[in-house]
C-alpha positions, 0 to 999 in steps of 0.5 A: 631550034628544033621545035622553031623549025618546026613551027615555021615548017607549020606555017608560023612565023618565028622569032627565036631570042638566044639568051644564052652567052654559049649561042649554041642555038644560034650555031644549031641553026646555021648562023656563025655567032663569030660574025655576027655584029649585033646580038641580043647583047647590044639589044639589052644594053639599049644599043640597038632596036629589034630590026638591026639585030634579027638574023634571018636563017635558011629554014623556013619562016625562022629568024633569030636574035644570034647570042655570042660571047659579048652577052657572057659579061652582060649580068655584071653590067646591067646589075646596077641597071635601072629596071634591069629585069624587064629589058628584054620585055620592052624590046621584044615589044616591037616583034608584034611581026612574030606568031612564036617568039622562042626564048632559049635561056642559059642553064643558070637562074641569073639575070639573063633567065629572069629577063628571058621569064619575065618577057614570057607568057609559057615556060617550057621546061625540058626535063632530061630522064636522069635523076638529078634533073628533078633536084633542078626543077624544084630551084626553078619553081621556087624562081618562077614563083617569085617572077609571078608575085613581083614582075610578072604575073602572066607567066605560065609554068604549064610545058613540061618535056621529057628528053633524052629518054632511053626506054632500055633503062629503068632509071627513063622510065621512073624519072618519067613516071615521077615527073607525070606524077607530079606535074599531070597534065603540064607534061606534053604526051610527046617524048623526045628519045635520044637519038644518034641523028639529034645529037648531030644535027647540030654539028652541022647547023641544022635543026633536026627536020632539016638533017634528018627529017625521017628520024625518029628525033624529027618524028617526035619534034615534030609531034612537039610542035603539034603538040605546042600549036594545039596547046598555046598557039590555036587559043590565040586566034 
């Protein structure tokens, strides 16, 4: 939510697609997920077409496709579904209106995530500087491998984040070495620090730049989204 208001804060105009069933990022940016009557849940079970569930926000040039807890029983049911892994691909076909389409994925590797990947040509991974972060990134390529091989061969793992990085601490700075070690140049030079103002923002359906916008949080989303245009999106043009 953060990096989106930034982007459309830059001039670009974003979709973001909640996939996770807990909407937090729908609520972070201001949309109340109880009243929503269409999700990306009626979305994926072919319900509704792109247009009826888009939900414009108050921040500039952001839209979203609100989560609610509707979405929480979808893997059960599109388990048995005929092309059950390429449903949120064909309907984000029709949003060729977006500069940025923003997917937030729930932290699981189940059929809402591979959805989430298989619709997607960059992966942004944000990796917390905590050690048991790593453990998990190890599950995700091994996932995204077999994503490029059979469903979808575009799919670039080349955005890694370190956040909530605390340079008092010895255990930050390691985890932070090791990932650069490993992962070179896919590791944006952007840190997101933890920060008191970010870990409010949300409370108040704000994204960063909006609550706090002299932070240092907002300073280094704002850097992300740089960062991010010079990266993918000016290669576009």
């Amino acid at each position: 939510m953060n990096l989106a208001a930034v982007l459309g804060g830059m001039g670009k105009k974003v979709l973001v697609v909640d996939m996770d069933p807990q909407g937090n990022c729908t609520s972070g940016l201001g949309v109340d997920r109880e009243q929503t009557e269409r999700s990306v849940y009626q979305l994926l079970m072919d319900s509704a077409d792109l247009p009826e569930v888009v939900v414009e926000t108050e921040w500039t040039n952001v839209s979203v496709i609100p989560a609610n807890i509707d979405l929480a029983g979808s893997e059960v049911e599109l388990a048995g579904v005929m092309s059950r892994e390429t449903r949120l691909r064909r309907k984000l076909r029709e949003g060729s209106d977006y500069d940025v389409l923003l997917i937030d994925c729930p932290p699981s590797l189940g059929l809402l995530t591979i959805n989430a990947l298989v619709a997607s040509e960059h992966m942004l991974v944000p990796i917390q500087c905590e050690y048991y972060a790593l453990e998990g990134v190890g599950q995700l390529l091994r996932t995204v491998r077999l994503i490029q091989g059979y469903l979808n061969e575009d799919l670039a793992m080349d955005g890694i984040v370190l956040t909530m990085f605390d340079g008092r601490t010895n255990l930050s700075r390691e985890v932070a070495d090791e990932v650069r070690r490993q992962f070179g140049e896919k590791v944006f030079e952007t840190i997101i620090p933890r920060n008191v103002r970010l870990s409010e923002a949300p409370s108040y359906g704000k994204p960063i730049g909006y609550y706090a916008a002299n932070s240092v949080g907002a300073r280094a989303f704002q850097s992300l989204g740089q960062e991010v245009v010079g990266r993918w999106l000016k290669a576009k043009r």
